[in-house]
VMD Tcl script that draws the C-alpha trace (Angstrom):
set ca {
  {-4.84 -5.74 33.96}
  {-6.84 -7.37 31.13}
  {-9.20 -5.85 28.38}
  {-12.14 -7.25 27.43}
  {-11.84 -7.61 23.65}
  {-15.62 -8.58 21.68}
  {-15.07 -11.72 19.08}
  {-16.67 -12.30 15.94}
  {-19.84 -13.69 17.45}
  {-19.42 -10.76 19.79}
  {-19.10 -12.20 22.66}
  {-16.62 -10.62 24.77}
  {-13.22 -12.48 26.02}
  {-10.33 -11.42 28.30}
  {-7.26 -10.13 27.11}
  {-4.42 -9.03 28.85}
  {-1.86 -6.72 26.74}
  {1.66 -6.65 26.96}
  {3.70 -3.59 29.18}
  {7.33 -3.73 27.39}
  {7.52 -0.97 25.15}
  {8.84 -1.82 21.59}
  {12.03 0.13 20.64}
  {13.38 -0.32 16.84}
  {16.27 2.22 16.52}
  {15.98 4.10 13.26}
  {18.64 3.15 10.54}
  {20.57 3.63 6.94}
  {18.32 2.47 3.68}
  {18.86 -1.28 2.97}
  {21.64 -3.30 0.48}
  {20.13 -6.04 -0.48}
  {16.49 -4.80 -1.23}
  {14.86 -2.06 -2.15}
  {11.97 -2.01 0.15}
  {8.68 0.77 -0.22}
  {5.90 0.91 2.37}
  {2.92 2.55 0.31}
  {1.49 4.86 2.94}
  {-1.83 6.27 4.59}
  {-2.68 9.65 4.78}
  {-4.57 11.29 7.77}
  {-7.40 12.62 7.75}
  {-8.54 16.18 9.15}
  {-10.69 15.39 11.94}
  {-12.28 19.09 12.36}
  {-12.97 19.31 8.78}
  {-17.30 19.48 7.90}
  {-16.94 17.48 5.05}
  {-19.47 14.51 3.90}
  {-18.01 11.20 2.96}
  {-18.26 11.99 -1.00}
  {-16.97 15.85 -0.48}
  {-13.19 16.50 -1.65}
  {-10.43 15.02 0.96}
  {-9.69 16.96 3.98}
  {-5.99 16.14 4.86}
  {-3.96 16.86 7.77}
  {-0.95 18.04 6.17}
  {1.50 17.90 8.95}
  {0.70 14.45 10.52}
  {0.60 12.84 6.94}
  {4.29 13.96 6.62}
  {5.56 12.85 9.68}
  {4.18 9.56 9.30}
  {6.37 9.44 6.04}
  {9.59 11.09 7.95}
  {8.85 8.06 10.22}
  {9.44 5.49 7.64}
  {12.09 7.33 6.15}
  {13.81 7.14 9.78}
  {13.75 3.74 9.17}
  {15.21 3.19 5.94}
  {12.12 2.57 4.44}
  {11.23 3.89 0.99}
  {7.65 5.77 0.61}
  {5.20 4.76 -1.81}
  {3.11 7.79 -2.35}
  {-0.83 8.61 -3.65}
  {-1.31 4.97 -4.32}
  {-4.42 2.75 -3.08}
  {-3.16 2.24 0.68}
  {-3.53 6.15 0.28}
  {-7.38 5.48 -0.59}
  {-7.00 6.34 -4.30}
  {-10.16 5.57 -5.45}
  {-11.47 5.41 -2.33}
  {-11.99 8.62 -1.14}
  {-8.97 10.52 -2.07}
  {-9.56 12.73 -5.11}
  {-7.19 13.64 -7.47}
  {-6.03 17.18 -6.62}
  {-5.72 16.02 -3.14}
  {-3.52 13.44 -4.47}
  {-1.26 15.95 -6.54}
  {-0.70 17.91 -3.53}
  {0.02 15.23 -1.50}
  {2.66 14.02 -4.28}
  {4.08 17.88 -4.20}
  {4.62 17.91 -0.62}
  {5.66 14.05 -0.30}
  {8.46 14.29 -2.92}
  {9.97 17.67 -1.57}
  {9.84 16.20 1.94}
  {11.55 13.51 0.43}
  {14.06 15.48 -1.20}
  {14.89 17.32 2.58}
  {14.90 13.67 4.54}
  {17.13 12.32 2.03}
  {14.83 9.47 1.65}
  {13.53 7.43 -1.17}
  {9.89 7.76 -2.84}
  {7.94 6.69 -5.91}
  {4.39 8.17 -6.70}
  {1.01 6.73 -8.37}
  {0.26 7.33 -11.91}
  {-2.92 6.96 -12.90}
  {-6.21 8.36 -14.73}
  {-8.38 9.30 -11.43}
  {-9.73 13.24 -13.03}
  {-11.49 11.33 -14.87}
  {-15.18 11.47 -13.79}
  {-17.27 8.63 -13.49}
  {-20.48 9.57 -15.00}
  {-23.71 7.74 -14.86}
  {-22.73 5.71 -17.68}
  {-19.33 4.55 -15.72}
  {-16.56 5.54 -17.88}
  {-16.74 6.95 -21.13}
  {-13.52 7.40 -22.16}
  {-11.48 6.45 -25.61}
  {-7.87 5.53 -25.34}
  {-6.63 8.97 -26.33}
  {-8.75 10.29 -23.29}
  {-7.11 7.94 -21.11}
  {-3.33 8.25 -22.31}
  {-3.79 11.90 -21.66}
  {-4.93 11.67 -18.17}
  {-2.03 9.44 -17.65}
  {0.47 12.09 -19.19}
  {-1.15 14.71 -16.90}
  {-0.21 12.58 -13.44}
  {3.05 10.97 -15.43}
  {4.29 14.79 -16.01}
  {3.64 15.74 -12.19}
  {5.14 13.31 -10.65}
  {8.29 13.51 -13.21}
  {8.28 17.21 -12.16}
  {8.14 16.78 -8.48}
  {11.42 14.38 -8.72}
  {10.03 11.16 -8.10}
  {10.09 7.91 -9.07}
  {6.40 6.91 -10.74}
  {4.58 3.78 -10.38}
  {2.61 3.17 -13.34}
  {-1.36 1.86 -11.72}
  {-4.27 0.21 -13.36}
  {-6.55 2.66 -14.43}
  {-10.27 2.11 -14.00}
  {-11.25 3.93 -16.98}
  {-8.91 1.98 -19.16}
  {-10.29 -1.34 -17.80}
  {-14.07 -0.35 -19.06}
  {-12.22 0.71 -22.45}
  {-9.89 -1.31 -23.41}
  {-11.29 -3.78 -25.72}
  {-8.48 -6.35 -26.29}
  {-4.70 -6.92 -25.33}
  {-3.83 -4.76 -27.76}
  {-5.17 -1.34 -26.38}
  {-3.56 -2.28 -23.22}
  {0.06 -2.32 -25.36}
  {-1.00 0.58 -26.81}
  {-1.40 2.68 -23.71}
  {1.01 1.70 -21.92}
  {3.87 1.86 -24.79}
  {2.76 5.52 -25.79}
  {3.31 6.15 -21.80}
  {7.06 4.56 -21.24}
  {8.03 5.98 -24.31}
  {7.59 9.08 -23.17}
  {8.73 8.42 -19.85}
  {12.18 9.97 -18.54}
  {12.96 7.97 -16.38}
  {12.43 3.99 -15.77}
  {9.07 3.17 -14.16}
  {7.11 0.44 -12.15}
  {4.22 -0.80 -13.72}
  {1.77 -2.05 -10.84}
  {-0.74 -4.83 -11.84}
  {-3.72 -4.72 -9.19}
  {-5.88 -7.67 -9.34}
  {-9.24 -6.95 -8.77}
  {-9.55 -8.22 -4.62}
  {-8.12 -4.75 -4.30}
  {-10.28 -2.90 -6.83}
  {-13.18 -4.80 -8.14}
  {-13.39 -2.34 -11.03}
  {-9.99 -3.62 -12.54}
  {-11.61 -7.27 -13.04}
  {-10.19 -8.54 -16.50}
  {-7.03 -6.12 -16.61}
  {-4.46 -6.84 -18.97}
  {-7.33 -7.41 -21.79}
  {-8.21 -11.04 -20.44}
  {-9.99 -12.64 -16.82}
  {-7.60 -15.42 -17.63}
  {-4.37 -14.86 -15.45}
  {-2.16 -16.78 -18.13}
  {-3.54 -14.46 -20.79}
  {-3.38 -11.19 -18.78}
  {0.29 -12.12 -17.85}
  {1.35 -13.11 -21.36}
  {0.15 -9.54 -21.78}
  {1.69 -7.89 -18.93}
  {4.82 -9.49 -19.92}
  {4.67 -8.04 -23.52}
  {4.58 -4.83 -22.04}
  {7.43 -5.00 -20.53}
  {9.99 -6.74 -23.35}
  {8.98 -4.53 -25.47}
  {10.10 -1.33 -23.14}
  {13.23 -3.03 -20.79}
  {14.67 0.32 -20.40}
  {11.99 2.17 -19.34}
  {10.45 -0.26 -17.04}
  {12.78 -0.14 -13.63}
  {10.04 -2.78 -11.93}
  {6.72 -4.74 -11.85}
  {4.73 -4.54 -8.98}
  {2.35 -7.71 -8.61}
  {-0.80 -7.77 -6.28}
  {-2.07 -10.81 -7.05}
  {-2.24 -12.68 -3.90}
  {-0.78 -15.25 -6.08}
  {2.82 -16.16 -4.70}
  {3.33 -18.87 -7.36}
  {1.90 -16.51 -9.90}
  {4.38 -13.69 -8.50}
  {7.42 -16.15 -8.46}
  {6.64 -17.02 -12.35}
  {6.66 -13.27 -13.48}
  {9.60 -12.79 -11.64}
  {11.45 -15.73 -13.69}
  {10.33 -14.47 -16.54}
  {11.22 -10.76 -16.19}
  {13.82 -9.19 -18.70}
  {17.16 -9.04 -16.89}
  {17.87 -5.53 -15.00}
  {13.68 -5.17 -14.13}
  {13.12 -6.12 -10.42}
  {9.82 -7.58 -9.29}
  {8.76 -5.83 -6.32}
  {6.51 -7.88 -4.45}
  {3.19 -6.39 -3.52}
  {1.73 -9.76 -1.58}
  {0.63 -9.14 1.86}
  {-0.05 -12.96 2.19}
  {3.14 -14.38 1.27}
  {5.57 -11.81 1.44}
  {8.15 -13.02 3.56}
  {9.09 -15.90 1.69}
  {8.78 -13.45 -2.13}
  {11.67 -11.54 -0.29}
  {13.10 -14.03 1.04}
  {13.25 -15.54 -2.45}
  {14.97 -18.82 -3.32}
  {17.99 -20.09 -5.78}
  {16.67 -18.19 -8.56}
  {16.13 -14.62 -7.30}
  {13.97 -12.81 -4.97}
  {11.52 -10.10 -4.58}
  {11.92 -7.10 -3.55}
  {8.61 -4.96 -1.78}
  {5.99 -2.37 -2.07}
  {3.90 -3.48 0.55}
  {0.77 -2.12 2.56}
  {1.36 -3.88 5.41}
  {4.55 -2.28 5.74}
  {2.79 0.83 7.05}
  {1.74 -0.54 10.46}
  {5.02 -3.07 10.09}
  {7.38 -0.55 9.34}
  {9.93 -0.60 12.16}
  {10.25 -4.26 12.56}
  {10.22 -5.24 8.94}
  {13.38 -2.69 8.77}
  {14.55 -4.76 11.01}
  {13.93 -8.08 9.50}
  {15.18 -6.73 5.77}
  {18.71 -5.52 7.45}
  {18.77 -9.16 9.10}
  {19.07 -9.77 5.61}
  {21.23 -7.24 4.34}
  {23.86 -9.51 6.35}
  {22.46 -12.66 5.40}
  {20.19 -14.40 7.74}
  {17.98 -15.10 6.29}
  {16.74 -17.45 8.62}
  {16.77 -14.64 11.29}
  {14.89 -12.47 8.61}
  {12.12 -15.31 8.42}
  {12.07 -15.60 11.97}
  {10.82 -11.72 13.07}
  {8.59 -11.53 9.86}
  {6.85 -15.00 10.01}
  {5.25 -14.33 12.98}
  {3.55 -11.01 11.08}
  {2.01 -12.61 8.54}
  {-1.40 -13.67 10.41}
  {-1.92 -10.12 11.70}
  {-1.49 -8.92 7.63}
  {-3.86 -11.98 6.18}
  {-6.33 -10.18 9.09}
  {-6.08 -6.52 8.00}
  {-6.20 -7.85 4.27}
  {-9.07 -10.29 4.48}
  {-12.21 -10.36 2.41}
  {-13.24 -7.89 1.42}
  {-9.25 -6.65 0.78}
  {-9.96 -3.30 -0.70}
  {-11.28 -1.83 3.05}
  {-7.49 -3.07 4.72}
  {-6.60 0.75 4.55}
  {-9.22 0.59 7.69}
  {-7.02 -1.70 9.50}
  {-3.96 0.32 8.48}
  {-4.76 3.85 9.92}
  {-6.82 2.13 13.37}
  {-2.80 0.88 13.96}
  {-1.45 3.96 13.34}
  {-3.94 5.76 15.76}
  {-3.22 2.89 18.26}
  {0.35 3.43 17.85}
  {0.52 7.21 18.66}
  {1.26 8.37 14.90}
  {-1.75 10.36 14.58}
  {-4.42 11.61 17.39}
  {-7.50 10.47 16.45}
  {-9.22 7.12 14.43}
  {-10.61 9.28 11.09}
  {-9.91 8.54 7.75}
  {-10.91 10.50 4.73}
  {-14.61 9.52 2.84}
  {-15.58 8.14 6.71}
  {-13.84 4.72 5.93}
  {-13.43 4.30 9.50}
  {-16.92 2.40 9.64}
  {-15.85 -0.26 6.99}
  {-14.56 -2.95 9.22}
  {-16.22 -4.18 12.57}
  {-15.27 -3.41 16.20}
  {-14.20 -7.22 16.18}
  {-12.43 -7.05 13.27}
  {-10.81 -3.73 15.06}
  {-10.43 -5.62 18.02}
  {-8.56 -8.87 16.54}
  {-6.25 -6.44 15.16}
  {-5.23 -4.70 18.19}
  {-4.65 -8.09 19.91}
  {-2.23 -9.35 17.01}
  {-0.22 -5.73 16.59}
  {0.43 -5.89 20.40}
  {1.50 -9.72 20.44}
  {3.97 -8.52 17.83}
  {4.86 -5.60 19.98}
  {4.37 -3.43 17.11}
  {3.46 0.04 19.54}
  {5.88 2.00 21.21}
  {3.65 2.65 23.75}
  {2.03 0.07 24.94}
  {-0.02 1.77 27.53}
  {-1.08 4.38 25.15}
  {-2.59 1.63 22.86}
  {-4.46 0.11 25.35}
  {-6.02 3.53 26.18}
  {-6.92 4.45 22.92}
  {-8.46 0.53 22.24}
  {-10.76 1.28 25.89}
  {-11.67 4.63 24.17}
  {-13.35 2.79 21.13}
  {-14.71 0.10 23.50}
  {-17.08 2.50 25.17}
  {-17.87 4.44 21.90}
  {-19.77 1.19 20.92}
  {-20.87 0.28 24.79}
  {-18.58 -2.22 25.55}
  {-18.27 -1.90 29.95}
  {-15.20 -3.07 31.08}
}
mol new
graphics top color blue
foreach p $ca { graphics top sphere $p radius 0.5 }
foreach p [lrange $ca 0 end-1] q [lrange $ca 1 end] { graphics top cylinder $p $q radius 0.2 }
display resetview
């Protein structure tokens, strides 16, 4: 039976979806990578909230989404921008969320690093008037709770400190005063600005050989305290130069959902290893692909996460910071939560085509369990917006 599925100029065309269930058996962490999937949280759907109240979170199905990617070897990046950051999550919804992740991390047995950043901070109508010593103490606050709760943290670009920071120098500032104090080794996240407009010019420079000369300063001057960079870049030969020029013993994890496969992949000189979006809706079959690997094929690695890639430049197109829509629609298609809401009503930004385009790409890829259930739930949505079959 086929569904009729609306394009971009909205007319509609006939689909027909696949019947085979996919079945990816859970499995052991990986050996040759380290591999994070930074992961959505779901929304309470019976909460009365407006789209700029405080985050209403359902708990439970949040942390089963993350016990399902533990299942799978997977590591869980926590309360970072996949998690709306920013973008409708607030910041004491995020330090619960970090409280409950790590301890249900702790019980699983499974690996998890957390977002750092400055996000109490209120933006006033002025933007952000912070100094530096404003902004390394929000940092310590989130650094602390995270350190407390057991996990790893991921150092993230902090708004505030973008409208701040005045030169290179306050950037080395901050961030040395913050690994210094540091207990354990961190990852240091660079987010270019297709994800957050507001970080435009991070690092102290718009110039990407500047800001990296930068980044990289950072870093050599703090080896030991920095256990990886994250780069989001979209910039694969930008990604593969950092990587080079990283102090030995400081991994690159890659944080390209354009070009990913062939960053962990990697080539005679090293690879990448990943902190990915995409691996949220991927997450079963890019286990997979990474223990193909882990024996190494890498050709048979290439082969099952090739084919992913166009369904990830979708999700992730222009403009890239509204993906997380694309992300939890994929999760409600594939049975891991009941209903399509997200938190701050992000469920409107991307179109019922764009919706639509990505349901046809997850189920060539055979990325739902349940076929049927998929195609149900993708009808459902169809007649919210009038679409007759």
């Amino acid at each position: 039976m086929t569904i009729r599925l609306p394009g971009p100029g909205g007319a509609l065309r006939a689909y027909e979806p696949r019947s085979e269930p996919s079945v990816r058996a859970p499995g052991a962490p990986f050996t040759s990578r380290t591999v994070f999937s930074a992961a959505h949280v779901v929304a309470d759907p019976y909460a009365d909230v407006s789209p700029d109240a405080p985050a209403a979170v359902d708990w439970d199905a949040t942390l089963a989404f993350r016990r399902h990617l533990w299942s799978h070897g997977l590591g869980v990046a926590e309360a970072m921008d996949t998690a709306q950051r920013g973008m409708g999550l607030d910041w004491p919804a995020a330090a619960e969320l970090i409280r409950r992740s790590a301890a249900e991390a702790k019980a699983a047995g499974g690996l998890i690093a957390c977002g750092v950043g400055t996000d109490q901070l209120p933006v006033t109508a002025s933007g952000h008037p912070y100094g530096l010593a404003g902004i390394r103490a929000a940092y310590e606050e989130q650094l602390a709770l995270v350190e407390e709760s057991g996990a790893q943290a991921v150092l993230m670009a902090s708004r505030a400190l973008a409208a701040a920071a005045r030169s290179p120098e306050d950037y080395l500032e901050v961030y040395g005063h913050l690994l210094r104090q540091a207990s354990e080794p961190v990852v240091l996240h660079w987010l270019g600005p297709m994800f957050d407009p507001a970080l435009e010019g991070y690092w102290g420079a718009t110039d990407l050989d500047a800001a990296t000369h930068t980044f990289l300063d950072v870093i050599a001057a703090h080896p030991d305290k920095v256990d990886g960079v994250k780069v989001s870049l979209l910039d694969a030969r930008r990604e593969v130069d950092i990587r080079r020029r990283l102090p030995r013993g400081v991994r690159c994890y890659t944080g390209d959902d354009f070009h990913y496969p062939e960053l962990i992949a990697g080539d005679e000189q090293g690879f990448s290893h990943a902190l990915l979006g995409v691996f949220d809706p991927l997450g079963p079959l890019a286990a997979e692909a990474v223990r193909l690997l882990d024996t190494g094929d890498t050709r048979g690695f290439r082969d099952l996460l090739d084919p992913t890639v166009v369904l990830s430049r979708h999700l992730f197109q222009a403009p890239t910071r509204f993906y997380k829509t694309g992300v939890v629609f994929l999760a409600w298609l594939a049975g891991h939560q009941a209903h399509f809401t997200m938190v701050g009503g992000l469920q409107s930004a991307r179109s019922l085509p764009h919706l639509a385009r990505a349901y046809e790409l997850a189920d060539g890829l055979g990325l739902f369990p349940d076929p049927k259930l998929a195609e149900e739930r993708m009808r459902t949505l169809l007649g919210v917006y009038g679409v007759e079959q």
